[in-house]
C-alpha positions in Angstrom: 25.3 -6.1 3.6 22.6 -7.6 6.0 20.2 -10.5 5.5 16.3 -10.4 5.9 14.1 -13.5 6.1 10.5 -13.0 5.7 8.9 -16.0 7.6 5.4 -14.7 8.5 2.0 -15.1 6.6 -0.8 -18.2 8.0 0.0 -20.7 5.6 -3.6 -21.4 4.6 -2.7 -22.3 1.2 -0.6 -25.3 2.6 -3.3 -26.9 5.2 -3.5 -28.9 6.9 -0.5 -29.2 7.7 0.1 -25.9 9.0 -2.7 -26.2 11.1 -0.5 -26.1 14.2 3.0 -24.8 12.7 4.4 -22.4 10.2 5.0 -23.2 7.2 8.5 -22.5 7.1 8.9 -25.2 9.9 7.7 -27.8 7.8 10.9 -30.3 6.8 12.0 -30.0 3.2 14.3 -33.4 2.7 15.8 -33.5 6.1 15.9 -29.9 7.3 13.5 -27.6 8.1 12.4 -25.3 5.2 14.0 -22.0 7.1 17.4 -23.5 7.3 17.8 -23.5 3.5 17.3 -19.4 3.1 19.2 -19.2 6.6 22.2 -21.4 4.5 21.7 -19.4 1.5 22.6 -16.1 3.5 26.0 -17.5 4.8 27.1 -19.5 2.4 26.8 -15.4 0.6 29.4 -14.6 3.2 26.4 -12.1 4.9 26.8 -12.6 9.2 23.9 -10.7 10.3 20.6 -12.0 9.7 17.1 -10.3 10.8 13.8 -13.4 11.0 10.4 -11.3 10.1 7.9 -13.8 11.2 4.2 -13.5 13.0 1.4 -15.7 13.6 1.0 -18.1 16.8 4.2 -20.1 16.0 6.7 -17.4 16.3 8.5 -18.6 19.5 8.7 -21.7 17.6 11.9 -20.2 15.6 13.6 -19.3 18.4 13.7 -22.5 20.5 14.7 -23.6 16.5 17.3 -21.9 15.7 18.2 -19.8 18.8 21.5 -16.7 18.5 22.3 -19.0 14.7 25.5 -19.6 15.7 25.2 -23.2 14.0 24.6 -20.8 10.8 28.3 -19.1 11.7 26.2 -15.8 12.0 27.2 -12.9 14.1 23.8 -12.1 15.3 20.6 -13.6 14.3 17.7 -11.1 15.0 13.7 -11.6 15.3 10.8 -9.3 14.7 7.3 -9.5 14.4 5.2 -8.9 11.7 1.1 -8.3 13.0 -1.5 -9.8 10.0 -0.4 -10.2 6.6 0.0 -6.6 4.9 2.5 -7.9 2.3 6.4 -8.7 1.5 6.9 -4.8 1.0 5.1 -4.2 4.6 7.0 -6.6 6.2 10.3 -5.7 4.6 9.4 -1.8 6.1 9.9 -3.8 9.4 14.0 -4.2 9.1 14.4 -0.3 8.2 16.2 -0.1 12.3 17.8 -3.5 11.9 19.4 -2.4 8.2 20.3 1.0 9.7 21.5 2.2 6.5 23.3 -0.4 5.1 21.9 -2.3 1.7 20.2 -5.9 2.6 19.8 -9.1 0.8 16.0 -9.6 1.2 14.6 -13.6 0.6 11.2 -15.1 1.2 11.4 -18.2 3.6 10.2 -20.8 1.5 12.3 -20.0 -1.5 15.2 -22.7 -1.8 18.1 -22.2 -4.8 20.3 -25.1 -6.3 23.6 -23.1 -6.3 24.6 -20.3 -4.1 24.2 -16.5 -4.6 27.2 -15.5 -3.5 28.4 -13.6 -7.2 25.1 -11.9 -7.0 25.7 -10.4 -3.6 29.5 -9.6 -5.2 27.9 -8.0 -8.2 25.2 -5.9 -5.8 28.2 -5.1 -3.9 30.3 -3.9 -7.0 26.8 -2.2 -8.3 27.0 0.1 -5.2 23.4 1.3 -5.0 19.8 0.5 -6.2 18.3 -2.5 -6.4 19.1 -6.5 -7.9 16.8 -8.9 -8.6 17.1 -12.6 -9.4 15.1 -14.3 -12.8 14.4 -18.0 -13.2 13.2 -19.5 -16.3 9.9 -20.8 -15.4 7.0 -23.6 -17.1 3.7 -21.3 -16.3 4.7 -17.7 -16.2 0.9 -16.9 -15.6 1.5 -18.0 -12.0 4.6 -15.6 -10.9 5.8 -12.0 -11.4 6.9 -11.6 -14.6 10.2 -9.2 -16.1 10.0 -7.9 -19.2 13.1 -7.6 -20.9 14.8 -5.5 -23.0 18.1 -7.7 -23.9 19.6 -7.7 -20.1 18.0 -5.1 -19.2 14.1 -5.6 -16.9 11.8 -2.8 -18.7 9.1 -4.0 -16.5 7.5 -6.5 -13.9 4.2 -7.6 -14.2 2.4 -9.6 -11.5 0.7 -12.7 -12.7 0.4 -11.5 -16.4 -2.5 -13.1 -18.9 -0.3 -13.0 -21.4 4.0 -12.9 -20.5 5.8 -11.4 -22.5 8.5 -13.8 -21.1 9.1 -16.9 -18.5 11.5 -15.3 -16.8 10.0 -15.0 -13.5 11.2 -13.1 -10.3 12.3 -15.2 -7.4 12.2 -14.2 -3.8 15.8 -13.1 -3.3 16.4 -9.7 -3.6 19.3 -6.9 -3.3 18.3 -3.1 -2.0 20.0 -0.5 -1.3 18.7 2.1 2.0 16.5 4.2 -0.2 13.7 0.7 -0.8 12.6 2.2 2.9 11.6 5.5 1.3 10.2 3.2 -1.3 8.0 1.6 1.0 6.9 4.4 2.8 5.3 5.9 -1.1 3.6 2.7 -1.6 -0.5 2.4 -1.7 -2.2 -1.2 -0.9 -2.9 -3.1 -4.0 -6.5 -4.8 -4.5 -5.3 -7.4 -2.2 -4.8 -4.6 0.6 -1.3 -5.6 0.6 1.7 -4.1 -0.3 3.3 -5.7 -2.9 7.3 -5.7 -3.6 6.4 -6.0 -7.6 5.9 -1.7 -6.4 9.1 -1.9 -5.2 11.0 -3.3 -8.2 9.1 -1.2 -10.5 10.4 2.3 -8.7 13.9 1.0 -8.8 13.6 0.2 -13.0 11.5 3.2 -13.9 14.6 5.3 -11.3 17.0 3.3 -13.7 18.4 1.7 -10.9 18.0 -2.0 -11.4 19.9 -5.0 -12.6 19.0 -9.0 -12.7 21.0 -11.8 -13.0 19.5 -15.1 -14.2 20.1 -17.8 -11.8 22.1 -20.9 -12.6 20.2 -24.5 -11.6 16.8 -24.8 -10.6 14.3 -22.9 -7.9 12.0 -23.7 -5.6 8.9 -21.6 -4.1 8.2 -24.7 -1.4 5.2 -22.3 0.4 3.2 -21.9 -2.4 0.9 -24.9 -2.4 1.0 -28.8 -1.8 2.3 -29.3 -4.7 5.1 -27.1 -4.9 6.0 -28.3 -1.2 6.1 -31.7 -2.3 7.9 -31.3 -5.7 10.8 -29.1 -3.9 11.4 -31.9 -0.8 12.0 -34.3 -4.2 14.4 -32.0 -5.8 16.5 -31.6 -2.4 16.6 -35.0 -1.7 17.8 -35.9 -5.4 20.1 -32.7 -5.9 20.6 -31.0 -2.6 20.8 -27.0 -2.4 23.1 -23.6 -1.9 25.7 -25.4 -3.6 28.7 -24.1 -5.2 27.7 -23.2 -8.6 29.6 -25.3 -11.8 32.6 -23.6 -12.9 32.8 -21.3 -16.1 33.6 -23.4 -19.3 
């Protein structure tokens, strides 16, 4: 399995203070925010990582992180992702990196309490399709949304008026080699973007999808101020990608 960071997107939603950086540069406790999804990835046991990032700050990562060797990586890869089309368009960017193999996909500023490495084991087990990863969440309004059907995710709405639950979709996902023939059917939403709530819906209406619910808490530190500032508290008080409790 390979490991894709999405990095990209203008940050406008978190000025100023991405005025002259990305987002995902910003420090989160006493690392920058891209080291905790870089973590995430190899505490998982994956050892090659593709970066998707874009704007005027790309070199930025680079002279950051350089071949991730600190990360124990094998090879630590970079592309560039022109505009803001979407997590699903800028996925479609790692189709030659993944060169067939499934990939653990996670969204730069999304930071976990306890490590995902029985997820990856379970996608692994699972053998094709698709995973995704649910959090219990205060104001389902805000996220996308799975409705459930005992363990099983009948659908994903994005930003419902009315959840049906508050289990919300985080930014880690688990695809197989088909989500590239995925992306390729996609049409932009009214955003004229192209969204990865498509992407998990062609996998549960193909009956190929599974979630786990995640242990611990979840951050989405890109989303706003707030969000930023609330997730730099939580690190500093509880730290993150840590082994998860044992079983009782």
């Amino acid at each position: 399995m390979k490991g894709v960071i999405l990095a990209g997107g203008t940050g406008t939603r978190m000025l100023p203070l991405t005025k002259v950086t990305n987002k995902h540069l910003l420090p989160i406790y006493n690392k920058p925010m891209i080291y905790y999804p870089l973590e995430c990835l190899a505490n998982a046991g994956i050892e090659e990582v593709l970066l998707v990032t874009g704007g005027n700050n790309s070199g930025d990562f680079i002279r950051l992180l350089g071949n991730g060797r600190e990360f124990g990586f094998k090879n630590l890869n970079y592309t560039y992702q022109e505009g803001a089309g979407g997590i699903a368009q800028a996925l479609a960017l790692a189709e030659h990196f993944a060169d067939g193999q499934s990939i653990c996909l996670i969204l730069g500023d999304n930071i976990v309490e306890y490590s995902i490495r029985d997820s990856c084991r379970r996608f692994r087990h699972q053998g094709q399709g698709a995973k995704i990863l649910l959090a219990q969440v205060e104001n389902p309004k805000a996220y996308g949304v799975a409705e459930l059907d005992g363990d099983r995710v009948a659908r994903i709405v994005e930003k419902p008026a009315q959840p049906k639950s508050n289990w919300a979709v985080i930014g880690i996902y688990f695809y197989d080699a088909k989500v590239f023939d995925i992306v390729r059917t996609l049409k932009p939403s009214a955003r004229n973007e192209l969204e990865i709530t498509d992407v998990n819906n062609a996998y549960i209406h193909r009956g190929e999808m599974t979630a786990d619910r995640i242990v611990g808490w979840w951050a989405d530190a890109g989303e706003n101020i707030d969000f930023y500032l609330k997730a730099c508290v939580t690190v500093s008080q509880s730290g993150a990608n840590k082994e998860p409790p044992a079983a009782p």
